[in-house]
C-alpha positions as CSV (number, residue, x, y, z in Angstrom):
1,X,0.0,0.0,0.0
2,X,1.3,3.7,-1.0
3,X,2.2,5.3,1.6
4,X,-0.7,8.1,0.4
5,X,-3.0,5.5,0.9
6,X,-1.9,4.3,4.5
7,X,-1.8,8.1,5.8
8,X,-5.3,8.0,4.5
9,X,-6.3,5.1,6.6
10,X,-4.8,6.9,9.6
11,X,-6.6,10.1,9.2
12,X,-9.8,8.2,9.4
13,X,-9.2,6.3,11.7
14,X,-9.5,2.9,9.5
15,X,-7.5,0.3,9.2
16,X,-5.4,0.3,5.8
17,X,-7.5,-2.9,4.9
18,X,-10.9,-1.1,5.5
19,X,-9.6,1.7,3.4
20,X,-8.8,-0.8,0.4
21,X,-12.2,-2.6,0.8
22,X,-14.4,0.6,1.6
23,X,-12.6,2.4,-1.9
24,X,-13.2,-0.5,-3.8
25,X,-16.6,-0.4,-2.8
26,X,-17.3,3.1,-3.7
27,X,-15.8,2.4,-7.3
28,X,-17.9,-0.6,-7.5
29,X,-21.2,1.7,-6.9
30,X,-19.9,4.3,-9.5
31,X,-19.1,7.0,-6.3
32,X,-15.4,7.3,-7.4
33,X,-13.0,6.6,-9.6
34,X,-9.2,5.2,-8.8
35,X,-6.6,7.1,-10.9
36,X,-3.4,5.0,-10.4
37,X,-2.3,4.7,-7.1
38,X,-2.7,8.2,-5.7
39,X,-5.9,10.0,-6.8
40,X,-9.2,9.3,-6.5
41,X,-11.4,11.4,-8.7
42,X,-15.2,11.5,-6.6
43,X,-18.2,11.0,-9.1
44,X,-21.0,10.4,-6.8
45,X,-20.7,13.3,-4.2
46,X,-24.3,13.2,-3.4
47,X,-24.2,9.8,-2.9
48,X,-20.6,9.8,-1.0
49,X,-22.6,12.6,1.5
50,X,-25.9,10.7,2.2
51,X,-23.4,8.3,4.4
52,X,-22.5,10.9,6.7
């Protein structure tokens, strides 16, 4: 895991596992999109907001 990735995990709080599985989840539902291995473009704000 990039090190982007695992400072992510750490500033929510998640584990970098959780990270991987929640962000694959949100580009399975069409919410984001994974640009290589440090950018993730959001598509579904709305959507990304309602599980707040």
């Amino acid at each position: 895991m990039s090190s982007a990735r695992a400072d992510l995990a750490s500033h929510t709080g998640m584990s970098p596992e959780t990270l991987s599985r929640k962000l694959s989840y949100f580009q399975k539902m069409g919410w984001i999109k994974l640009e290589g291995r440090r950018k993730i473009v959001i598509l579904g704000k709305e959507s990304l907001a309602s599980l707040m």
